[in-house]
C-alpha positions in Angstrom: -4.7 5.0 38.7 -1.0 5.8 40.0 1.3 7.0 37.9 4.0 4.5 39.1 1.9 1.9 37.1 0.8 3.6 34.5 4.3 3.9 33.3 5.1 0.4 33.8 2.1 -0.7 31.5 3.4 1.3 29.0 6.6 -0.1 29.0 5.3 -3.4 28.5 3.0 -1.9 25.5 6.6 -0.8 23.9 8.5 -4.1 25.0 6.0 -5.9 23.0 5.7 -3.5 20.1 9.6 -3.8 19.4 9.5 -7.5 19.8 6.6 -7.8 17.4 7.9 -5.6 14.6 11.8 -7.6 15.2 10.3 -10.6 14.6 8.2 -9.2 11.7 11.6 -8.4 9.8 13.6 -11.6 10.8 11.0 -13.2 9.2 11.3 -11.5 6.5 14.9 -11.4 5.9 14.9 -15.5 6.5 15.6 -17.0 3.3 13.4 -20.2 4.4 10.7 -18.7 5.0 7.8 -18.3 1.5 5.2 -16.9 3.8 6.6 -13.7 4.0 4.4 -11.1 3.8 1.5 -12.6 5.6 3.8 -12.6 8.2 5.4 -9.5 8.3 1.8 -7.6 7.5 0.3 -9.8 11.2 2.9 -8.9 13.4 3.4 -5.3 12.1 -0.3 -4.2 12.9 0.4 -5.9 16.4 3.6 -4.2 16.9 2.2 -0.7 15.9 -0.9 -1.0 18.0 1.0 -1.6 21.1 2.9 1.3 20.0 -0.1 3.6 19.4 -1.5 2.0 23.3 1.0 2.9 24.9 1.0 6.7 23.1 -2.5 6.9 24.0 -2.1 5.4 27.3 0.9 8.0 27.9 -1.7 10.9 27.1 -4.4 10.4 29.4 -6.7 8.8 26.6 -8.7 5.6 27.3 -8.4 3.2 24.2 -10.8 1.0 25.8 -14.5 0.3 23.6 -17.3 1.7 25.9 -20.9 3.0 26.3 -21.3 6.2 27.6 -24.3 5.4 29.9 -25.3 8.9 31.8 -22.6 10.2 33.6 -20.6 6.8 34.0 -19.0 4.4 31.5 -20.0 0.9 30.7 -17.0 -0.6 29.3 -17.3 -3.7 26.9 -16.1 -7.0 27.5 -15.1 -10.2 26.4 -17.0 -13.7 27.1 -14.0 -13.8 30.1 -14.6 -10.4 31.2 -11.2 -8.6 29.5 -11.8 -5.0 28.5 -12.0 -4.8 24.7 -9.0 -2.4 24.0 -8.9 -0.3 20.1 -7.5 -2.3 17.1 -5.6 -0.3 14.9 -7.8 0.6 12.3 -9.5 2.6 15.3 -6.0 4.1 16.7 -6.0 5.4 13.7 -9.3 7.3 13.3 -8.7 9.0 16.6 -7.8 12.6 16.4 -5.7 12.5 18.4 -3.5 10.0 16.2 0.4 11.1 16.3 1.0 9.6 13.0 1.6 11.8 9.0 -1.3 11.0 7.0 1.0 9.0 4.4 2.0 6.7 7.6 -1.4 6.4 8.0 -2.0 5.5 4.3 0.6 2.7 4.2 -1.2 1.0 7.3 -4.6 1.4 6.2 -3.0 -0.3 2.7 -1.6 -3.5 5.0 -4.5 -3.7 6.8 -6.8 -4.0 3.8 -4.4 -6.6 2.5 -4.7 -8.0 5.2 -8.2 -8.8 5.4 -8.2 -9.7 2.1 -5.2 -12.6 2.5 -6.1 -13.6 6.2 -9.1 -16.0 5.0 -7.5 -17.5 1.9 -4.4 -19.2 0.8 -1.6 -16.8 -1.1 1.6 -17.2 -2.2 4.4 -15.8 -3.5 3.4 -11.8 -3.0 6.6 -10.8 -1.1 7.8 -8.7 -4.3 4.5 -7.3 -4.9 5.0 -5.7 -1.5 8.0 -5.5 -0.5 8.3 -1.5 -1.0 4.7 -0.9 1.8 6.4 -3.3 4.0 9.8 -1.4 3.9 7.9 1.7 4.5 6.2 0.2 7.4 9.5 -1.0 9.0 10.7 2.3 8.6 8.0 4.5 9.7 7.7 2.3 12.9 11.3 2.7 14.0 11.0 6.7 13.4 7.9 6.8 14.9 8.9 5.3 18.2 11.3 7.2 18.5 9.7 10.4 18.1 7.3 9.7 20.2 9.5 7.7 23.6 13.3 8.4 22.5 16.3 6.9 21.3 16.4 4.1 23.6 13.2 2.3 21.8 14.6 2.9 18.3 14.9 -0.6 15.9 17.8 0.9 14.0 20.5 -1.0 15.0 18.7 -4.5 14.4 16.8 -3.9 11.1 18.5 -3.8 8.1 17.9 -4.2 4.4 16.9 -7.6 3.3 19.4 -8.9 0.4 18.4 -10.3 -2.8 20.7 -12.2 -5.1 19.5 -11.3 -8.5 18.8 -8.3 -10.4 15.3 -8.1 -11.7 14.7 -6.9 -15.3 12.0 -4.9 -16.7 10.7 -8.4 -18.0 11.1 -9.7 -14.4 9.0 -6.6 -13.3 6.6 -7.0 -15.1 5.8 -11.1 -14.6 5.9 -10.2 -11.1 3.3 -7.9 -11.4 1.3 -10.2 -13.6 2.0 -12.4 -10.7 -0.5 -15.5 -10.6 -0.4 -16.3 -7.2 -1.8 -12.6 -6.6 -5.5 -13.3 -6.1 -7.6 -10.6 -8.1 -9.2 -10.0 -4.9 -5.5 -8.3 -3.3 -4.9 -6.9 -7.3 -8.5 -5.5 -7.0 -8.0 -4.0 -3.4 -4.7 -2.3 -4.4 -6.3 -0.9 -7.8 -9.1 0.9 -5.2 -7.1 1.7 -2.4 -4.4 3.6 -4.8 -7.1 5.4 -6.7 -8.0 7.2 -3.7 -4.4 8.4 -2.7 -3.0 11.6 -4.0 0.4 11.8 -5.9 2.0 13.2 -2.9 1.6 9.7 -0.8 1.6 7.6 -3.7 5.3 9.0 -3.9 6.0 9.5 -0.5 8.7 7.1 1.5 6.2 6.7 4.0 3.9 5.4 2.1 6.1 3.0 0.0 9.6 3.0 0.5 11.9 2.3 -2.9 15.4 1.7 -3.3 16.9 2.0 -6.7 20.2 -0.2 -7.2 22.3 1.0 -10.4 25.1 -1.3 -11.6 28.2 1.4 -11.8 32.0 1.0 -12.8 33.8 1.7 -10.1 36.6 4.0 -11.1 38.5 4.7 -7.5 40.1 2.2 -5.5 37.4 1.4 -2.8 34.7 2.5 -4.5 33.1 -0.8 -5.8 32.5 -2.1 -1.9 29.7 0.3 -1.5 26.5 -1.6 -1.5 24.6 2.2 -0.9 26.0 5.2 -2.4 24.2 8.7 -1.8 24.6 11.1 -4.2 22.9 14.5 -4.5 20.1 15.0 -5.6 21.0 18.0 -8.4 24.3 15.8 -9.7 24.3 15.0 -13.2 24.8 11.2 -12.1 20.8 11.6 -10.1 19.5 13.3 -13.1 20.5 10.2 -15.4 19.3 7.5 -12.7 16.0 9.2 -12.9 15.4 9.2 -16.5 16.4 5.5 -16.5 14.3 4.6 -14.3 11.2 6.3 -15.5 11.1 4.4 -18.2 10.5 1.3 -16.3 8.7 2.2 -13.4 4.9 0.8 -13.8 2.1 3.3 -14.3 -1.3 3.1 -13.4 -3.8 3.1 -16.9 -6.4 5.5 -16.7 -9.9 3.8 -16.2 -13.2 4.4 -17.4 -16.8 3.6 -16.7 -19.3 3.4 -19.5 -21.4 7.0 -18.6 -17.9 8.5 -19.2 -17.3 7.3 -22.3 -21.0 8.5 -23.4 -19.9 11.8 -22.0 -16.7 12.4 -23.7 -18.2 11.1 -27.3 -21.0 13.7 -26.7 -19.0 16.5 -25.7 -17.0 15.6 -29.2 -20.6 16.2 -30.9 -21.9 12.7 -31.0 -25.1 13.6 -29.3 -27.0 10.7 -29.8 -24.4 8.5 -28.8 -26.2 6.6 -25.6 -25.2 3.5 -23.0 -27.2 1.2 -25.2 -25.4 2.3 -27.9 -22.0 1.3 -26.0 -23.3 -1.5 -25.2 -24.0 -2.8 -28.3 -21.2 -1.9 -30.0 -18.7 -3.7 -26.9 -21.0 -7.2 -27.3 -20.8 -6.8 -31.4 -16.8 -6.8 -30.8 -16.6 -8.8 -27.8 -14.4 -5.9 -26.6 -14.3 -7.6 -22.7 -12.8 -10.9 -24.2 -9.2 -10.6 -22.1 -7.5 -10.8 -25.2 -7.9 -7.5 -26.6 -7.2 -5.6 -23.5 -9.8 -3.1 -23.7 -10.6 -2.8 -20.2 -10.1 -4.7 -16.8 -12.6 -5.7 -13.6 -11.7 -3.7 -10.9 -13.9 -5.1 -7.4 -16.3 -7.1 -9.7 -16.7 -3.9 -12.1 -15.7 -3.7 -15.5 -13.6 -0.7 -16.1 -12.5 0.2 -19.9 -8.9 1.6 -20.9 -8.4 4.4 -23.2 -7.8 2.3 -25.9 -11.2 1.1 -26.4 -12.4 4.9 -26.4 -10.5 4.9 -29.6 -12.4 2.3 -31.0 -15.9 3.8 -30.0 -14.8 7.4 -31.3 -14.0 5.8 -35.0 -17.1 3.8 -34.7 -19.3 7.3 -34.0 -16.8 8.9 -37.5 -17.9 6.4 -39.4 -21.8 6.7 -38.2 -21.6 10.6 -37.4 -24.9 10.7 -39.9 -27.1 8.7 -37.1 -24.8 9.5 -33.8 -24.7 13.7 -34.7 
């Protein structure tokens, strides 16, 4: 193929790719618009797997599906005859992928939500994403830019979406208790996450946050900073980030039943058994919502360490049969 037109193609690949990912974040940013995310998540995984064809494309690697049939290639097809090029799920299970394993992370995250949302109605999970999509928006713009320079970089048309009120803890927390949040996208995040290490669960490129503090201003000028960087080591970072551990969500530790049998035996309780568990949790209808013993995680029931509480003073007050 010459190399005249190889390089136009890929051009075209990158034309598109900005264009997709621009249009992802005007979206976003238009006030008129509810469905947000949907949106955004669509024309991100096409923007980045133009992106990722025209790296591939750029290398020498053929990001076409095909059967390797002897010594020749039989290349698959559509109904109309089109080559059937990679999606980006499979971009990014090549080895030869360019991209950090926590950019990586945050796309396999969209494109799980993405299946999950794509055959069902949602609404109103915008905030419940926001800080994946950020990351995404990001980690595109760096990305192409790394990989085919300057002159490709998004920078200069993306900016920070603005909102008009503060959210409080309370706030938080009804938005994560959102309704509209189908326990199918809840239960895919709860799965996906579990899987991640602390290092990409904290990592910018996996989730980008941005932490806006309310501060007096006490020098002329000073209160028209929207952003204000401050080092990391100042006394000022050092009180922002106790603040705002104490409101930052954290994930409850789950357990399955064999666990539970495992930890009340390793306590001594050596004829504590599943059966057991199990008639104790119907006696005290310990999966009735109300009590917040446990949660269903992908259609299984997961129980919270508050309910291990309750089975280790059960087992005390019947160590004569459970020891």
């Amino acid at each position: 193929m010459p190399r005249k037109k190889i390089y136009s193609i890929k051009d075209e690949l990158l034309r598109k790719g900005r264009e997709a990912v621009l249009a992802a974040v005007q979206i976003y940013n238009n006030p008129n618009i509810t469905f947000k995310s949907e949106t955004f998540i669509t024309l991100s995984v096409i923007g980045w797997t133009y992106i990722l064809h025209a790296y591939y494309r750029s290398q020498g690697i053929d990001y076409r599906y095909y059967k390797q049939m002897n010594k020749r290639r039989k290349y698959d097809r559509t109904k109309y005859g089109a080559y059937k090029y990679w999606e980006l799920e499979r971009c990014l299970n090549d080895d030869d992928c360019p991209l950090d394993n926590d950019t990586i992370s945050n796309l396999r995250f969209l494109i799980g939500i993405r299946h999950e949302i794509e055959h069902q109605m949602t609404d109103k999970i915008d905030e419940y994403l926001s800080a994946k999509l950020q990351a995404c928006a990001i980690n595109f713009d760096y990305y192409i830019i790394k990989l085919f320079g300057e002159k490709y970089g998004l920078n200069k048309d993306l900016s920070l979406a603005i909102q008009f009120s503060p959210i409080t803890p309370d706030q938080h927390e009804a938005l994560q208790n959102n309704p509209h949040v189908t326990s199918s996208v809840r239960n895919f995040v709860v799965d996906y996450e579990s899987d991640l290490s602390d290092e990409t669960l904290k990592s910018s490129r996996y989730a980008y946050r941005v932490l806006f503090v309310p501060i007096n201003a006490k020098r002329q000028g000073q209160a028209d900073q929207v952003v204000e960087f401050i080092k990391g080591d100042s006394p000022l970072a050092e009180g922002v980030e106790k603040t705002y551990t104490l409101i930052k969500e954290t994930e409850k530790p789950k357990y399955r039943p064999k666990e539970i049998v495992d930890i009340m035996k390793s306590e001594g309780y050596i004829r504590f058994s599943i059966n057991k568990h199990t008639d104790l949790w119907k006696a005290k209808d310990a999966k009735n919502n109300k009590y917040s013993f446990g949660t269903v995680v992908s259609g299984t029931w997961y129980w919270y360490s508050s309910w291990i509480d309750i089975v280790r003073n059960h087992c005390k007050e019947n160590k004569e049969q459970l020891l």
